[in-house]
C-alpha positions in Angstrom: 33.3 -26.4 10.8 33.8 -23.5 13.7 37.1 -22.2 15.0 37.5 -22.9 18.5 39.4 -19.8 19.1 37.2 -17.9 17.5 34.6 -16.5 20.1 30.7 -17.6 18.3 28.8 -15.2 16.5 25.8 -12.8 18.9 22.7 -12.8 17.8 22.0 -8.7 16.4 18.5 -7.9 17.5 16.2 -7.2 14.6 16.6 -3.1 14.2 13.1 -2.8 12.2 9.9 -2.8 13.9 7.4 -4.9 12.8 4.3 -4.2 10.8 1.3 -3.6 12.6 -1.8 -5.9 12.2 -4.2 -3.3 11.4 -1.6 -2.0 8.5 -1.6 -5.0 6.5 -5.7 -4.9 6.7 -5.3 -1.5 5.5 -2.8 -2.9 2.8 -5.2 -5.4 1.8 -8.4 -3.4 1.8 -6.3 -1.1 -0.4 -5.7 -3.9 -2.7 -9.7 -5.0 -3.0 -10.8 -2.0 -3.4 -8.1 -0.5 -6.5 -8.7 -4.1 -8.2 -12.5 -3.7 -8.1 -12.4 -0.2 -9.1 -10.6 -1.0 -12.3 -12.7 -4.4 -12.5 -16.0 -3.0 -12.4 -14.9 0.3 -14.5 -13.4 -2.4 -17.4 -16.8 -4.1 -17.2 -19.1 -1.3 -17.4 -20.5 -1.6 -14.0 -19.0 1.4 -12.8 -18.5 4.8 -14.3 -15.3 6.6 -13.8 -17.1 8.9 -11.6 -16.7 9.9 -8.0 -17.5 6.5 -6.5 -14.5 5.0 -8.6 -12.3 8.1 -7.9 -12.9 7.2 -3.8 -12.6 3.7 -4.3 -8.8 4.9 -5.9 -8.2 6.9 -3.3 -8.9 4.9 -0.4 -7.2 1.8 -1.9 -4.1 3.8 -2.7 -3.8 5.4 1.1 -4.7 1.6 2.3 -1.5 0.4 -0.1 0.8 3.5 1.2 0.0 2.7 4.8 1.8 -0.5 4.5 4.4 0.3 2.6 5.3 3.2 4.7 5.4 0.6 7.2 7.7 -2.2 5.5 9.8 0.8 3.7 9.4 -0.1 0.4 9.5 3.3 -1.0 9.4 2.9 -4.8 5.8 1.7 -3.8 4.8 4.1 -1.5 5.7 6.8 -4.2 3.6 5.1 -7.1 0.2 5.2 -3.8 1.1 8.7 -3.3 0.7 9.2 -7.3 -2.3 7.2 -7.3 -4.0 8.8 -4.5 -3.1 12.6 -6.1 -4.3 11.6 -9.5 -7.7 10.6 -7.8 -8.0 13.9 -5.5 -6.9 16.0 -9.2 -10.3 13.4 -10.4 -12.8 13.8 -7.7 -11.6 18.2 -7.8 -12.8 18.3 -11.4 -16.0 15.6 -10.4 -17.3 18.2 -7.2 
């Protein structure tokens, strides 16, 4: 039940932008491409060499690039981990 005296309630824009399209391709990209790194790695089909290293690194900066975007930082600061452990990886590999 409203108050009639009471004046009825604005609508707040929304104060975040929204995510762009091409982010949450990067997001998901990021997602394939850590998940078949460790797959294929588990598996023996691929050796924890450079191609796994850039499969890492590219999957975690596809990750960070969306949650940069949707500000979930907690996230963001495990694909900035991720993505350094892999450069350390492909230093030691080159």
């Amino acid at each position: 039940m409203t108050d009639p005296d009471r004046p009825a309630p604005e609508a707040t824009p929304p104060t975040e932008k929204k995510t762009p399209v091409w982010a949450h391709i990067a997001g998901w990209y990021g997602t394939l491409a850590i998940l078949w790194a460790f797959y294929a790695s588990s598996h023996n089909h691929l050796e924890q060499g450079a191609t796994y290293q850039l499969l890492n690194l590219s999957g975690a900066i596809g990750v960070a690039t969306v949650c940069w975007y949707q500000r979930t930082w907690p996230a963001l600061a495990l694909e900035v981990a991720w993505a350094g452990i892999a450069v350390s990886a492909l230093w030691h590999i080159i």
